[in-house]
Residue frames relative to the residue before (quaternion, step in Angstrom):
aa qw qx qy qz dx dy dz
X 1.0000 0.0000 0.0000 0.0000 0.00 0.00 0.00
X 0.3575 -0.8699 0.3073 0.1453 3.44 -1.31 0.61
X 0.1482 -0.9432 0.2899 0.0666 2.64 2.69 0.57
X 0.7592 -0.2289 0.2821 0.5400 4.12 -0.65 0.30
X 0.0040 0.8445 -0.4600 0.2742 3.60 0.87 1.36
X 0.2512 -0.9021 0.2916 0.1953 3.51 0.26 0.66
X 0.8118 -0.0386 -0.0398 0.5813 3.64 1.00 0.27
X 0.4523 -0.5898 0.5649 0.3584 4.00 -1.03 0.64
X 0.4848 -0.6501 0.5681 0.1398 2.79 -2.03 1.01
X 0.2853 -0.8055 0.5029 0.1300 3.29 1.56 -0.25
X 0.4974 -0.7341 0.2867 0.3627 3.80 1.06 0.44
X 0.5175 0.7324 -0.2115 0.3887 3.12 1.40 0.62
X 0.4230 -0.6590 0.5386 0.3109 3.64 -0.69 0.92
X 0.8637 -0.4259 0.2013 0.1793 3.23 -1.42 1.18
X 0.6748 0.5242 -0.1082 0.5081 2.99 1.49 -1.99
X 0.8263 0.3749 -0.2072 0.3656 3.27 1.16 -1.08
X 0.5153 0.5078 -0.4845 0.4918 3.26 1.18 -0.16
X 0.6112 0.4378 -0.4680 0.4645 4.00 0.49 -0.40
X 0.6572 0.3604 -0.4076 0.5217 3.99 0.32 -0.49
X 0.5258 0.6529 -0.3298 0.4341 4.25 0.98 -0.11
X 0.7991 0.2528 -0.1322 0.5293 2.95 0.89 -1.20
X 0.2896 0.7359 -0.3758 0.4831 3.54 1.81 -0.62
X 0.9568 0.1462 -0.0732 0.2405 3.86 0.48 -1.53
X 0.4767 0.6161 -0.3862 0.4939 2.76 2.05 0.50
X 0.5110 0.6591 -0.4153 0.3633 3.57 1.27 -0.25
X 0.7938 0.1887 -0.2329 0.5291 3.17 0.95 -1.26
X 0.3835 0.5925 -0.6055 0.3678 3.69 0.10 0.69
X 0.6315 0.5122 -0.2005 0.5465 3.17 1.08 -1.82
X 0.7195 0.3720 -0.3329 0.4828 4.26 0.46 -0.42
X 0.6435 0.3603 -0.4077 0.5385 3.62 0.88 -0.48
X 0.7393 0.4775 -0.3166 0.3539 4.13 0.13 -0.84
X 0.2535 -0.7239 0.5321 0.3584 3.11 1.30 -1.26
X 0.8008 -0.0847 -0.0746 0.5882 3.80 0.78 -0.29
X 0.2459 -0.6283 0.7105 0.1996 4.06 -1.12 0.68
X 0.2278 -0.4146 0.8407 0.2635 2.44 -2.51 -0.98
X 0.2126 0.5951 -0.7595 0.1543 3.41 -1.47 0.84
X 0.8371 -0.3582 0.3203 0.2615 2.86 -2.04 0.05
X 0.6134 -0.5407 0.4021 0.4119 4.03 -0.52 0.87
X 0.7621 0.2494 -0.2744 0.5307 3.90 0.30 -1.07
X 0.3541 0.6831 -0.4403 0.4628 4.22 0.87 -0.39
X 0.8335 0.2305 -0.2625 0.4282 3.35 0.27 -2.04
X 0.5734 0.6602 -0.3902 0.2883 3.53 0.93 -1.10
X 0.6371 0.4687 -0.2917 0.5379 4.04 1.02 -1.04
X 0.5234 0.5842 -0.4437 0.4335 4.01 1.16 -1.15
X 0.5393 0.5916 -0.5329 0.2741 3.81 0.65 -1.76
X 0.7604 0.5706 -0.1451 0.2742 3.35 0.16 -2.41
X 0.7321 0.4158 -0.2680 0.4683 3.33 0.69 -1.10
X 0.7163 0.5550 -0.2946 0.3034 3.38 1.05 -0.99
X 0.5520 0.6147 -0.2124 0.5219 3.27 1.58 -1.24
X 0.5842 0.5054 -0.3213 0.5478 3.68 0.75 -0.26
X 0.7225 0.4103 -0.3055 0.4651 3.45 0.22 -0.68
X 0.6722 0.5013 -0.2283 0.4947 3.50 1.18 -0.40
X 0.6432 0.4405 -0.2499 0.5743 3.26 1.03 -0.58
X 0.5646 0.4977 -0.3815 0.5366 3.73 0.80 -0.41
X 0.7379 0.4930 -0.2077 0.4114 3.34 0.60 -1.39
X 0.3282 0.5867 -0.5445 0.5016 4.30 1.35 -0.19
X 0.5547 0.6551 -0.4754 0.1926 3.70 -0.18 -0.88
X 0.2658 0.9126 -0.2475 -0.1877 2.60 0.91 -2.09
X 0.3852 0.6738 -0.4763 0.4132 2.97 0.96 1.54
X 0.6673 -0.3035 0.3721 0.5693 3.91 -1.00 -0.31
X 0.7831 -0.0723 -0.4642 0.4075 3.45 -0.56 0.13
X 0.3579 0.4099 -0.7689 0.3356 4.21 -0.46 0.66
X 0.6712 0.4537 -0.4427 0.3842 3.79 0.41 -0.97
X 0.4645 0.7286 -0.2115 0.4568 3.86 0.96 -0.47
X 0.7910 0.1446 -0.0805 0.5890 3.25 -0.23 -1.70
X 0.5564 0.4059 -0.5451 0.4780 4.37 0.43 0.04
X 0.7490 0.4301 -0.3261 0.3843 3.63 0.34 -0.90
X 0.6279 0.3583 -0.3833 0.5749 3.63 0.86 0.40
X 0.6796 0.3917 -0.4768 0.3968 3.69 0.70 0.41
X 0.7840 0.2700 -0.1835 0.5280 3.59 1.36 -0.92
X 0.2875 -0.8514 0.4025 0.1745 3.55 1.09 0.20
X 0.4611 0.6577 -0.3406 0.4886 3.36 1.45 1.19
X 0.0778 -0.8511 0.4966 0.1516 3.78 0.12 0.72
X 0.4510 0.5276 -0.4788 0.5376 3.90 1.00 0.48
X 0.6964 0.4442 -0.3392 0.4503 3.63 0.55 -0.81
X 0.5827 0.6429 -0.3244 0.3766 3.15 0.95 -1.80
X 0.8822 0.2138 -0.1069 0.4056 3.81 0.48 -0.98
X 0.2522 0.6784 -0.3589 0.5893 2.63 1.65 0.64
X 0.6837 0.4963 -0.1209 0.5213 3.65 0.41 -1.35
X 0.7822 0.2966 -0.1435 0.5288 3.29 -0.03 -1.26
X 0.8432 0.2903 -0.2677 0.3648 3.90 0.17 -0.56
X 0.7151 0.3291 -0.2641 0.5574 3.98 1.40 -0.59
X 0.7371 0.5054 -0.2349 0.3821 3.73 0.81 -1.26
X 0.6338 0.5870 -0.2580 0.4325 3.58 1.10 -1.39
X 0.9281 0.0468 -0.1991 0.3111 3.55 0.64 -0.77
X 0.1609 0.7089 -0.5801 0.3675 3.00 1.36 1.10
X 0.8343 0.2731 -0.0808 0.4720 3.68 0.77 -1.03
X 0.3434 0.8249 -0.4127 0.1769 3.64 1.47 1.10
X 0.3028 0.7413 -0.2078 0.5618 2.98 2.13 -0.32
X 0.8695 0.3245 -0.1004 0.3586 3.67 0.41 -1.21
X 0.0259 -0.7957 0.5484 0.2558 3.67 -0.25 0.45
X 0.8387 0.1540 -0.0999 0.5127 3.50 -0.56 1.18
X 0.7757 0.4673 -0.2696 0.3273 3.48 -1.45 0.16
X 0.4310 0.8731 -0.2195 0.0618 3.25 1.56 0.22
X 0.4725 0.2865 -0.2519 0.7945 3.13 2.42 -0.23
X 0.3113 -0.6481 0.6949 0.0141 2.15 -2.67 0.26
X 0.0483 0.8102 -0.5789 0.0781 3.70 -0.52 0.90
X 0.2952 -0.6805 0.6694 -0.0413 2.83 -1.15 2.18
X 0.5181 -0.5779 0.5676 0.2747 3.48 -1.48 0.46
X 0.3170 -0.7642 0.5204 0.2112 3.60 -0.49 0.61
X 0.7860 -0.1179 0.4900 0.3581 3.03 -0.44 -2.42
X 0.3251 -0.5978 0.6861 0.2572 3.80 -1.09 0.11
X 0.7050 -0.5016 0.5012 0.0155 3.20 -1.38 1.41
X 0.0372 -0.7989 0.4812 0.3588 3.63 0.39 0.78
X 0.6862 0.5575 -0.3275 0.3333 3.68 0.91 -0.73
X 0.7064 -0.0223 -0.1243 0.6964 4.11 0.67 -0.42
X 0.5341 -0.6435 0.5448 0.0622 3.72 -0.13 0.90
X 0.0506 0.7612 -0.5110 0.3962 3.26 1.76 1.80
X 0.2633 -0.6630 0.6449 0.2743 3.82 -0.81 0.49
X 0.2154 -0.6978 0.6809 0.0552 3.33 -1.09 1.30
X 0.1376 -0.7868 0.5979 -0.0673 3.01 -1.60 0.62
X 0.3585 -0.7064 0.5635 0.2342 3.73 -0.72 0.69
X 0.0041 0.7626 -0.6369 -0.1126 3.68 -0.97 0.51
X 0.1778 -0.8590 0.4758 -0.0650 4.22 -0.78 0.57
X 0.4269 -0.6133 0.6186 0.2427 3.33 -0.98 0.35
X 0.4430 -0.7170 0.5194 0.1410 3.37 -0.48 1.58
């Protein structure tokens, strides 16, 4: 059983879900909004919202502890100087993820996720 389990595995070995989620962040920071899979966007929410909430700080080590999660220093300041305090005001809630569509090929629920 998976009783108050704390995050999907998303069929994926450890390493790779972290380089997964590693590359939906910055897609999701350069585009401002994706499409992926429904359970993808739902784990993306958590990880992403963290990185924002770390990043409110906005000092040397928020610039630090993002750059050791997305290992990107365009995003990194990206995050921490345009995204972080657009939403310093807010506690939480910082994306959104609409249901799209059904996958024509394995009939995956897709889903849009965004920058509120």
């Amino acid at each position: 059983m998976r009783h108050k389990h704390g995050y999907r595995k998303l069929n994926r070995t450890s390493a790779h879900r972290a380089a997964l989620l590693k590359n939906l962040s910055l897609a999701l920071t350069k585009e401002g909004r994706i499409e992926t899979t429904l359970p993808k966007a739902k784990e993306l929410r958590s990880y992403y919202e963290k990185l924002i909430t770390k990043a409110s700080a906005n000092d040397f080590n928020s610039h630090r502890a993002i750059f050791a999660m997305i290992q990107d220093k365009a995003c990194t300041n990206t995050i921490v100087t345009e995204i972080a305090p657009k939403y310093a005001d807010r506690n939480g809630g910082y994306t959104r993820i609409i249901k799209t569509r059904m996958r024509k090929g394995d009939s995956a629920p897709m889903a849009i996720i965004e920058l509120v």
